[in-house]
mmCIF entry with sequence, helices, sheets and N, C-alpha, C, O atoms, coordinates in Angstrom:
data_MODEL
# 
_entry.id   MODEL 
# 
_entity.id                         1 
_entity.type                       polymer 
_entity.pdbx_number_of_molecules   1 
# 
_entity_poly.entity_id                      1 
_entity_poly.type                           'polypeptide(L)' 
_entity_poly.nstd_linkage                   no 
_entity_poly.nstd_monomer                   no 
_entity_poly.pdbx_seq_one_letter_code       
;(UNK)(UNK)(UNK)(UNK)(UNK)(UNK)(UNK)(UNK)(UNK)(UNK)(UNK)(UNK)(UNK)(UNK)(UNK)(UNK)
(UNK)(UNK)(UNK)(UNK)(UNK)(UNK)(UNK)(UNK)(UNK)(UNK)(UNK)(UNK)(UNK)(UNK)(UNK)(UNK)
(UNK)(UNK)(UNK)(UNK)(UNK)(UNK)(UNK)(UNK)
;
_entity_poly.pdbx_seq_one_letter_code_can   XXXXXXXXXXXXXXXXXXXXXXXXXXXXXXXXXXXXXXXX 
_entity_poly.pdbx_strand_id                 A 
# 
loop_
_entity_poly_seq.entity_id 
_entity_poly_seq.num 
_entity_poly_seq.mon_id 
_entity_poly_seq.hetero 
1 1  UNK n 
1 2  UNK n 
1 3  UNK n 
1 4  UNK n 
1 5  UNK n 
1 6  UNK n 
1 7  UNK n 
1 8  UNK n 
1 9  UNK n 
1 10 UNK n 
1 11 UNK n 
1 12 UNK n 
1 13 UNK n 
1 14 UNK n 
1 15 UNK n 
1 16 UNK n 
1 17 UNK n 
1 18 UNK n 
1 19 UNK n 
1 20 UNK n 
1 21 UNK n 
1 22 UNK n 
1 23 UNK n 
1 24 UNK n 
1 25 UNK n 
1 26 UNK n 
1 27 UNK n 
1 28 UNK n 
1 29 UNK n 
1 30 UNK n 
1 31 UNK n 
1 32 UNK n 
1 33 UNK n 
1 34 UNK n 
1 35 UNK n 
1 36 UNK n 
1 37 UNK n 
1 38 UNK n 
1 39 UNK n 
1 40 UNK n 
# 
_struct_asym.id          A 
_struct_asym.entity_id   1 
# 
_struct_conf.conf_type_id            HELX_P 
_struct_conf.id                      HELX_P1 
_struct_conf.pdbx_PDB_helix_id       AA1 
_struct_conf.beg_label_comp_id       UNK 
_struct_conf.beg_label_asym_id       A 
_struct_conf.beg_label_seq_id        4 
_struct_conf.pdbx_beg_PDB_ins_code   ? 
_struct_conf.end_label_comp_id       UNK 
_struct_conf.end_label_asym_id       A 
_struct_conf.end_label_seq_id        39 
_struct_conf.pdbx_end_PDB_ins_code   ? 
_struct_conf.beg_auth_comp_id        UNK 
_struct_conf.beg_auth_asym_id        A 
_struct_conf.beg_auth_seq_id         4 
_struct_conf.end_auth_comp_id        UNK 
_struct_conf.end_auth_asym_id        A 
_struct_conf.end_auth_seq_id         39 
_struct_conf.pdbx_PDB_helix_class    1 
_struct_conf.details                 ? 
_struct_conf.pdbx_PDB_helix_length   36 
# 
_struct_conf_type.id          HELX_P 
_struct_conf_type.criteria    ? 
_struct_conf_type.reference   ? 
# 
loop_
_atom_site.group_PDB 
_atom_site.id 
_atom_site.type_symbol 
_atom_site.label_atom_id 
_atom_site.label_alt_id 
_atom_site.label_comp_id 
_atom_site.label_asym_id 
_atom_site.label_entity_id 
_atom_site.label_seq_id 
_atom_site.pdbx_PDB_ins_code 
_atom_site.Cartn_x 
_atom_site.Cartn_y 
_atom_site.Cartn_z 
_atom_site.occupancy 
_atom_site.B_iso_or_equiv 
_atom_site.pdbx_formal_charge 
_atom_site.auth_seq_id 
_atom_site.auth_comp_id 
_atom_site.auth_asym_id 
_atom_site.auth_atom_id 
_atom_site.pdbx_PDB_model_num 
ATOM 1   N N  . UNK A 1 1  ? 18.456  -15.121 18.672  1.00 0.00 ? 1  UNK A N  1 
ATOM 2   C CA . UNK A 1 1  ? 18.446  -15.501 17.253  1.00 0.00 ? 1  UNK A CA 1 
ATOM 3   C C  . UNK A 1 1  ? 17.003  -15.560 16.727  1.00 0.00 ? 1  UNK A C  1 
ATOM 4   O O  . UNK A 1 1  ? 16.736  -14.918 15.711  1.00 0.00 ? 1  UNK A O  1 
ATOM 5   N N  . UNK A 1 2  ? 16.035  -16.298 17.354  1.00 0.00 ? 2  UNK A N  1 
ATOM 6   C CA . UNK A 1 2  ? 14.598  -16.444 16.842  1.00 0.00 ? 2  UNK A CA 1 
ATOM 7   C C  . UNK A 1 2  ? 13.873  -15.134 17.431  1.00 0.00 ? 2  UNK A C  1 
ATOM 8   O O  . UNK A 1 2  ? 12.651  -14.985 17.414  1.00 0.00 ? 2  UNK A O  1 
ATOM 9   N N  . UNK A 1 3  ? 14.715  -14.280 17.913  1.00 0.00 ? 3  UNK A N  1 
ATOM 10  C CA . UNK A 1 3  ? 13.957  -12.713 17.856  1.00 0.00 ? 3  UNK A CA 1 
ATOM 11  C C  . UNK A 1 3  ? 14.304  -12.389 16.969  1.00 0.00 ? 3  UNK A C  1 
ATOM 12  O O  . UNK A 1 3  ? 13.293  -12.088 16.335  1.00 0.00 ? 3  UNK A O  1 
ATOM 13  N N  . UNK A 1 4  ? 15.128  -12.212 16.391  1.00 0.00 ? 4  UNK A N  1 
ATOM 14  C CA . UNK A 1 4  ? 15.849  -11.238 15.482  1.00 0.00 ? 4  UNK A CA 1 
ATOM 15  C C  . UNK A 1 4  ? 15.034  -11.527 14.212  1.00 0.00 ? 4  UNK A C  1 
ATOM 16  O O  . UNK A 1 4  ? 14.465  -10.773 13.423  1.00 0.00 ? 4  UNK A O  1 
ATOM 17  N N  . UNK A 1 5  ? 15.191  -13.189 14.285  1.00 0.00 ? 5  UNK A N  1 
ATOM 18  C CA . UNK A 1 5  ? 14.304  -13.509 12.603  1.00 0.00 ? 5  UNK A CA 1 
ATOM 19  C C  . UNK A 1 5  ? 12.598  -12.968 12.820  1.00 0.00 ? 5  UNK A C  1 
ATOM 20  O O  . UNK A 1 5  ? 11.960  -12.244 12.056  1.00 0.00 ? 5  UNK A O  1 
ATOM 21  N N  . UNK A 1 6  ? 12.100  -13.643 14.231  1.00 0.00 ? 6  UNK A N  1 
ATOM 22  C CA . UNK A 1 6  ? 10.759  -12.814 13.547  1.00 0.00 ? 6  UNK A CA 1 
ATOM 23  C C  . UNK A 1 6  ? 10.541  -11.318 13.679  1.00 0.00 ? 6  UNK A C  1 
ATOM 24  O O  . UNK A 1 6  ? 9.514   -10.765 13.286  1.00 0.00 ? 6  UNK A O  1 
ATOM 25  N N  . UNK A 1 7  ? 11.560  -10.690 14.254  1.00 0.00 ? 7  UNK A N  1 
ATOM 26  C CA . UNK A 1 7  ? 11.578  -9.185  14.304  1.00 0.00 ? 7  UNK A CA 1 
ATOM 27  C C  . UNK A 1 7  ? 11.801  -8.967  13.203  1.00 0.00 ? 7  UNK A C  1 
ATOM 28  O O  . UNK A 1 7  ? 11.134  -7.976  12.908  1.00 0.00 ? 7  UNK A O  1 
ATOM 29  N N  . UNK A 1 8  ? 12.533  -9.404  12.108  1.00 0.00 ? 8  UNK A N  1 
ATOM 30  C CA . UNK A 1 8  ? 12.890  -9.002  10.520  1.00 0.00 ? 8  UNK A CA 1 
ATOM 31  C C  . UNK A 1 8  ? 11.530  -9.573  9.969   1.00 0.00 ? 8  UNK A C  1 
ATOM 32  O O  . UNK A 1 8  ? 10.916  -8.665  9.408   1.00 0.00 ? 8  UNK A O  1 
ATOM 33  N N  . UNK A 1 9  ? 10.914  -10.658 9.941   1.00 0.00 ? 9  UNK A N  1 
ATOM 34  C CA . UNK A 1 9  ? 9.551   -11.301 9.733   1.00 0.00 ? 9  UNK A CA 1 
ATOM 35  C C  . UNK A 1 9  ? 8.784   -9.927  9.715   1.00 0.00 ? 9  UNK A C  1 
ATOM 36  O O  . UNK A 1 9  ? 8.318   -9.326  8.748   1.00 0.00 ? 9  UNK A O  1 
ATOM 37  N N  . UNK A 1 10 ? 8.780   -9.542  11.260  1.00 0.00 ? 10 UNK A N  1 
ATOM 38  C CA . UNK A 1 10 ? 7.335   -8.542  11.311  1.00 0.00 ? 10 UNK A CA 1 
ATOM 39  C C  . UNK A 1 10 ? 7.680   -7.054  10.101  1.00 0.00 ? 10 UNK A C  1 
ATOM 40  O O  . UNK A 1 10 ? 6.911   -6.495  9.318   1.00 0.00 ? 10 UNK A O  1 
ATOM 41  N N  . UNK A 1 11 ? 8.687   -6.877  10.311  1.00 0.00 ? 11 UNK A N  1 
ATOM 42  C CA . UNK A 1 11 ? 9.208   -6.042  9.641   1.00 0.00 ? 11 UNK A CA 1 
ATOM 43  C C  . UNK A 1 11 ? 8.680   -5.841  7.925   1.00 0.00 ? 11 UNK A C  1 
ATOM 44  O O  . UNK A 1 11 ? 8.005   -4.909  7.490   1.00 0.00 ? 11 UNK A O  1 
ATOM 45  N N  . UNK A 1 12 ? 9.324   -7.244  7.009   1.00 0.00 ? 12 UNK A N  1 
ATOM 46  C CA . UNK A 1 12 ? 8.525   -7.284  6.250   1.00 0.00 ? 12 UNK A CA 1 
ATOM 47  C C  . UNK A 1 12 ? 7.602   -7.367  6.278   1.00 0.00 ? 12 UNK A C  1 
ATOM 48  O O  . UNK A 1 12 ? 7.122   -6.959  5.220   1.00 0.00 ? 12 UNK A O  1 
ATOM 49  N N  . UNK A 1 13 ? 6.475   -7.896  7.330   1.00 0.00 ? 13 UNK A N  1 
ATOM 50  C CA . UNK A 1 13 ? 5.180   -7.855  6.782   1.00 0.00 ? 13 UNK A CA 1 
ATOM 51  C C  . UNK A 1 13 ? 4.695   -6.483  6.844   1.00 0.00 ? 13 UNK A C  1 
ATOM 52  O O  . UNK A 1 13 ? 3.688   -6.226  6.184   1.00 0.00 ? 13 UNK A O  1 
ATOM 53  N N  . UNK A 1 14 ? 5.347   -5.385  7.656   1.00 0.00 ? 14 UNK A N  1 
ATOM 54  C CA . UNK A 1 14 ? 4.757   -3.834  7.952   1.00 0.00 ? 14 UNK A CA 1 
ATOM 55  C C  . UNK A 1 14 ? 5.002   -3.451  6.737   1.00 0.00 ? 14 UNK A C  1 
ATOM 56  O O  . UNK A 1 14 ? 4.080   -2.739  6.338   1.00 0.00 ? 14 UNK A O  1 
ATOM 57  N N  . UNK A 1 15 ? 5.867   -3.603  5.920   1.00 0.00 ? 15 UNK A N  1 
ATOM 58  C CA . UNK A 1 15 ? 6.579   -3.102  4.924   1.00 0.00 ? 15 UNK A CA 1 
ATOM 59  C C  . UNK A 1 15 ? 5.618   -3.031  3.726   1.00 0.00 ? 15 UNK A C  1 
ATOM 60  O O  . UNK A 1 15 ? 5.160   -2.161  2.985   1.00 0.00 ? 15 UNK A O  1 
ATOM 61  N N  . UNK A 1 16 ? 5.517   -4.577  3.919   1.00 0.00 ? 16 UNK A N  1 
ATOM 62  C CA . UNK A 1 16 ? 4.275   -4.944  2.574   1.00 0.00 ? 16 UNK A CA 1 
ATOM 63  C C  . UNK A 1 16 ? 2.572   -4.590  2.795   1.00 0.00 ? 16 UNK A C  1 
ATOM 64  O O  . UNK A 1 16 ? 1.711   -4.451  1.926   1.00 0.00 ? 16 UNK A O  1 
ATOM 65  N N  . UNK A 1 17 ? 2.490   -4.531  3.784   1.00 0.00 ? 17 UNK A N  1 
ATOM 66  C CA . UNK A 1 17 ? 0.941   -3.682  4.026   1.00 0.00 ? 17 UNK A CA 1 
ATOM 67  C C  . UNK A 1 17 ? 0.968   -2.660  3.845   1.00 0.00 ? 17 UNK A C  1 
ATOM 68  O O  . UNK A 1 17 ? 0.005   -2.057  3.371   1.00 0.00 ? 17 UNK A O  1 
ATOM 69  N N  . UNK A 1 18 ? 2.160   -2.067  4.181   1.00 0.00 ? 18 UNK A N  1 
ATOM 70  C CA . UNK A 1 18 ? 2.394   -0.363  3.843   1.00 0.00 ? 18 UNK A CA 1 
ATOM 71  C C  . UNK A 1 18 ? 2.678   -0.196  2.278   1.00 0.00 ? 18 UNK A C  1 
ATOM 72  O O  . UNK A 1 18 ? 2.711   0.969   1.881   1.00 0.00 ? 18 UNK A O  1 
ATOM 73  N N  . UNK A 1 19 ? 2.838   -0.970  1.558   1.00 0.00 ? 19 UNK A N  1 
ATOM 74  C CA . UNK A 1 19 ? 3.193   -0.656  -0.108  1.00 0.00 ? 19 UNK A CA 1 
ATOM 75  C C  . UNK A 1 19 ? 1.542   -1.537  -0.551  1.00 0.00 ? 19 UNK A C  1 
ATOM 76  O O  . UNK A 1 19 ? 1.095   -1.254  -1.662  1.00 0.00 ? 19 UNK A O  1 
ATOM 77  N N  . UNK A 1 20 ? 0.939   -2.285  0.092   1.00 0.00 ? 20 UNK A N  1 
ATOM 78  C CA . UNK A 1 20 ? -0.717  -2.574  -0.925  1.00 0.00 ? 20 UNK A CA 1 
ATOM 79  C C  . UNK A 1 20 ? -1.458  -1.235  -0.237  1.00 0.00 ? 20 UNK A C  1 
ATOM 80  O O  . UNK A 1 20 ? -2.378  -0.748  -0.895  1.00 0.00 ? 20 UNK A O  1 
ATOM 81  N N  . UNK A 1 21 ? -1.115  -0.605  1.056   1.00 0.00 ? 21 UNK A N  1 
ATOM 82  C CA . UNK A 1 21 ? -1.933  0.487   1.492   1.00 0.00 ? 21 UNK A CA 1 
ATOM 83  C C  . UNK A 1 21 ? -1.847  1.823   0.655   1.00 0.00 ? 21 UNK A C  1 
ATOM 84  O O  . UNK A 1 21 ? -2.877  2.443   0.392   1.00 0.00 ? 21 UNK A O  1 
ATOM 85  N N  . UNK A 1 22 ? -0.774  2.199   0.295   1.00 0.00 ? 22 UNK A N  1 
ATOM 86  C CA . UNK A 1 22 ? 0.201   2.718   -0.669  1.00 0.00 ? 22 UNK A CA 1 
ATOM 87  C C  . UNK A 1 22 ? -0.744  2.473   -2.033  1.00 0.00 ? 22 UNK A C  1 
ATOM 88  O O  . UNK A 1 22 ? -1.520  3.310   -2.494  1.00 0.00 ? 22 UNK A O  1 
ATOM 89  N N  . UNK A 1 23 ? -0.525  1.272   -2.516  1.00 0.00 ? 23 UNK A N  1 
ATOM 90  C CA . UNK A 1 23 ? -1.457  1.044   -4.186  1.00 0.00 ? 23 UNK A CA 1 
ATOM 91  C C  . UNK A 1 23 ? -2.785  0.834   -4.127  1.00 0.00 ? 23 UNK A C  1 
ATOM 92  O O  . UNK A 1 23 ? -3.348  0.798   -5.221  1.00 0.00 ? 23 UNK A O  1 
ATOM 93  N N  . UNK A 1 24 ? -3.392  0.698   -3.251  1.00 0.00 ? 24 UNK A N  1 
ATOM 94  C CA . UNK A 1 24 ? -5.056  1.258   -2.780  1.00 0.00 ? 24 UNK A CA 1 
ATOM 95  C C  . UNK A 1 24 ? -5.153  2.601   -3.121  1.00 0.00 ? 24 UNK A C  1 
ATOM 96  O O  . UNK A 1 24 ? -5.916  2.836   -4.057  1.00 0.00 ? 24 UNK A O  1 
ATOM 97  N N  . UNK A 1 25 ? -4.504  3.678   -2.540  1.00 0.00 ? 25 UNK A N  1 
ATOM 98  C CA . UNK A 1 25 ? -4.665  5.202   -2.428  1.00 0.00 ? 25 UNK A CA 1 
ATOM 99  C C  . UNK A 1 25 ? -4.174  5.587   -3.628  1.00 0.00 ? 25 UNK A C  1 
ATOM 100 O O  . UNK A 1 25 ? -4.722  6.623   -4.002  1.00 0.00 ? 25 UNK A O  1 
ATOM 101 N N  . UNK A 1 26 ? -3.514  5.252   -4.245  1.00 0.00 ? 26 UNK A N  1 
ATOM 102 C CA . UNK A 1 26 ? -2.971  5.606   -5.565  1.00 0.00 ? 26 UNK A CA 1 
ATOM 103 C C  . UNK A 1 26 ? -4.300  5.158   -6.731  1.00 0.00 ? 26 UNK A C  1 
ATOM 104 O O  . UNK A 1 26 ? -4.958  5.940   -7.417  1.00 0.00 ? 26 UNK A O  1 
ATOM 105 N N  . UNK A 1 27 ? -4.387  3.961   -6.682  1.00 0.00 ? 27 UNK A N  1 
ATOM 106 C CA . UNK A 1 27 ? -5.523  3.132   -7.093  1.00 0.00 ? 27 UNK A CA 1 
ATOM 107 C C  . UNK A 1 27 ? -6.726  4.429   -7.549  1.00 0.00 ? 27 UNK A C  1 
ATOM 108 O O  . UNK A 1 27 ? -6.947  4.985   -8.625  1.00 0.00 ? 27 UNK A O  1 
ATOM 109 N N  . UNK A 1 28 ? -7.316  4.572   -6.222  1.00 0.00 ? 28 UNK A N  1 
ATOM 110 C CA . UNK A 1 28 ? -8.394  5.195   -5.444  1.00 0.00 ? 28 UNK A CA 1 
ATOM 111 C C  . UNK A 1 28 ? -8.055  7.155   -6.440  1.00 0.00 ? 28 UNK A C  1 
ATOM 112 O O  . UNK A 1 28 ? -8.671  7.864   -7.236  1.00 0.00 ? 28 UNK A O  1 
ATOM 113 N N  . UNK A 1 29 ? -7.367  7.179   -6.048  1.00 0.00 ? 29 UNK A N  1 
ATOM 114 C CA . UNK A 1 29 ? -6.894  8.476   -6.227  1.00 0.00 ? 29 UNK A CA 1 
ATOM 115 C C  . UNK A 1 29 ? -6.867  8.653   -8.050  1.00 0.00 ? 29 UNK A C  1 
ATOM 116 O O  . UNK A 1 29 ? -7.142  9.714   -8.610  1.00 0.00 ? 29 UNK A O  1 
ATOM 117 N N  . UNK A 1 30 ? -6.613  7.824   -8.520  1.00 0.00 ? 30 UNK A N  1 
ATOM 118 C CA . UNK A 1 30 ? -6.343  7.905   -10.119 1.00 0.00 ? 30 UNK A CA 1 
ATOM 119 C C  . UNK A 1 30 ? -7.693  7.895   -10.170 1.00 0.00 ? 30 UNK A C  1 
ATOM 120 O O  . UNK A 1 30 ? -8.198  9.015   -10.244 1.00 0.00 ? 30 UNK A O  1 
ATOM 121 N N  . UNK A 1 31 ? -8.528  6.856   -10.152 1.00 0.00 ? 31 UNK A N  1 
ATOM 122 C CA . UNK A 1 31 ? -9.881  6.553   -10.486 1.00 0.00 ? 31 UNK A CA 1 
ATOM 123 C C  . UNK A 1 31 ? -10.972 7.977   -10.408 1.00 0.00 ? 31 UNK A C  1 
ATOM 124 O O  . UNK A 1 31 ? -11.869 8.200   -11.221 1.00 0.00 ? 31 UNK A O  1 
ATOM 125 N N  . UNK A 1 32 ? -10.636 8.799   -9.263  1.00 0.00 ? 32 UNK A N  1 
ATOM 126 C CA . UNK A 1 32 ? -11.279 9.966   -9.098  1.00 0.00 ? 32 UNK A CA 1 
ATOM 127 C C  . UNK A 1 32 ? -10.847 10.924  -9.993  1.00 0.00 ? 32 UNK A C  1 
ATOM 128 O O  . UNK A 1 32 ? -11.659 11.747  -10.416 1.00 0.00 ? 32 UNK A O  1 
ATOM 129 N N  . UNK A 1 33 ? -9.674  10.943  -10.352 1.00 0.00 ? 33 UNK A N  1 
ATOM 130 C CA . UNK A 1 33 ? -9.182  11.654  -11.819 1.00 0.00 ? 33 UNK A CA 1 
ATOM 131 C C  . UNK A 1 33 ? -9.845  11.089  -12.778 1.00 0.00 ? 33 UNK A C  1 
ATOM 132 O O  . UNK A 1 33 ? -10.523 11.762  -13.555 1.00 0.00 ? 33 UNK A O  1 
ATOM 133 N N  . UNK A 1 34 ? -9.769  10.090  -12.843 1.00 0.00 ? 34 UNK A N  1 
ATOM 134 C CA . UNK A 1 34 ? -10.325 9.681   -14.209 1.00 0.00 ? 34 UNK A CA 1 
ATOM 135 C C  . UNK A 1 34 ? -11.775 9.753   -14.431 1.00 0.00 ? 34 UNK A C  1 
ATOM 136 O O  . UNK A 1 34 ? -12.063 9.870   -15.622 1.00 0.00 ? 34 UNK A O  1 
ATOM 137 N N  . UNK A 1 35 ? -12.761 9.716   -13.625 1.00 0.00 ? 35 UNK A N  1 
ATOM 138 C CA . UNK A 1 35 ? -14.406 10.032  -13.750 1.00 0.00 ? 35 UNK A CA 1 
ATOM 139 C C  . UNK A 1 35 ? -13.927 11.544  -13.679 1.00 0.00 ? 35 UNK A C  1 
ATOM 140 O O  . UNK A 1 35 ? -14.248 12.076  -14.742 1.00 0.00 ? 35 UNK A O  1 
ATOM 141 N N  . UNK A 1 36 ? -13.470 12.182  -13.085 1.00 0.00 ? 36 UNK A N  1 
ATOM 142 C CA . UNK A 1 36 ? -13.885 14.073  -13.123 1.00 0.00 ? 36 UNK A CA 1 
ATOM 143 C C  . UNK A 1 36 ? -13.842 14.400  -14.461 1.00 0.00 ? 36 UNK A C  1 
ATOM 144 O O  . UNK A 1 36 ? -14.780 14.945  -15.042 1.00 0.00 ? 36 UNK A O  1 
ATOM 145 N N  . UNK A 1 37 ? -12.633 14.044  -15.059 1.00 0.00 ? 37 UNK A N  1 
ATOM 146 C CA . UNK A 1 37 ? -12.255 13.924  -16.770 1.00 0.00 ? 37 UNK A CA 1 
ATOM 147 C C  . UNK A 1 37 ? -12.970 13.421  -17.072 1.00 0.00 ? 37 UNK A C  1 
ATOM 148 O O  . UNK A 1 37 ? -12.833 13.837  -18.222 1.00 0.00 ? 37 UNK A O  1 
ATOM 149 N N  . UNK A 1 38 ? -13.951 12.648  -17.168 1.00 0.00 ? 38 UNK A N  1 
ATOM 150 C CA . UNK A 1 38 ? -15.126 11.961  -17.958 1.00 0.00 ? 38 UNK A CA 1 
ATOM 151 C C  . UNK A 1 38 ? -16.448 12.454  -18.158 1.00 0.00 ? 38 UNK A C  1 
ATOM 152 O O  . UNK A 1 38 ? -17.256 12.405  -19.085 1.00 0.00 ? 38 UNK A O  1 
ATOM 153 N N  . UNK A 1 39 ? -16.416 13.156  -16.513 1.00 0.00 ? 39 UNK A N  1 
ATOM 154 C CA . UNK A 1 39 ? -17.799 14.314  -16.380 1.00 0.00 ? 39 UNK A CA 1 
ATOM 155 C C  . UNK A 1 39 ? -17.968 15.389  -17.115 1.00 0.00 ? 39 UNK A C  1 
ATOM 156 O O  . UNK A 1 39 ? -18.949 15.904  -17.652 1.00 0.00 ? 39 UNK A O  1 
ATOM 157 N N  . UNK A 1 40 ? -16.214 15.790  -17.012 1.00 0.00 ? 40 UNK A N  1 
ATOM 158 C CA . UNK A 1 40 ? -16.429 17.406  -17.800 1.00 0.00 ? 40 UNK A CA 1 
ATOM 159 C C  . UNK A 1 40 ? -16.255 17.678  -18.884 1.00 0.00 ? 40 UNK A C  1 
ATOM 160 O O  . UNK A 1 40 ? -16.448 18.831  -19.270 1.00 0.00 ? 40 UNK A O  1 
# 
């Protein structure tokens, strides 16, 4: 029983590092669009 919950525990937490890792690169990625468009 107390595997299962922190096995679902770890789970979400992979989940949610993987979706702010996710809106970093997106983040990151727009921002470089947006100065190239500004340069040219």
């Amino acid at each position: 029983m107390l595997y299962n919950i922190s096995l679902h525990l770890h789970g979400i937490f992979l989940a949610s590092a993987l979706a702010v890792a996710t809106v970093f690169v997106l983040i990151s990625i727009v921002k470089e669009k947006h100065d190239e468009r500004k340069r040219a």
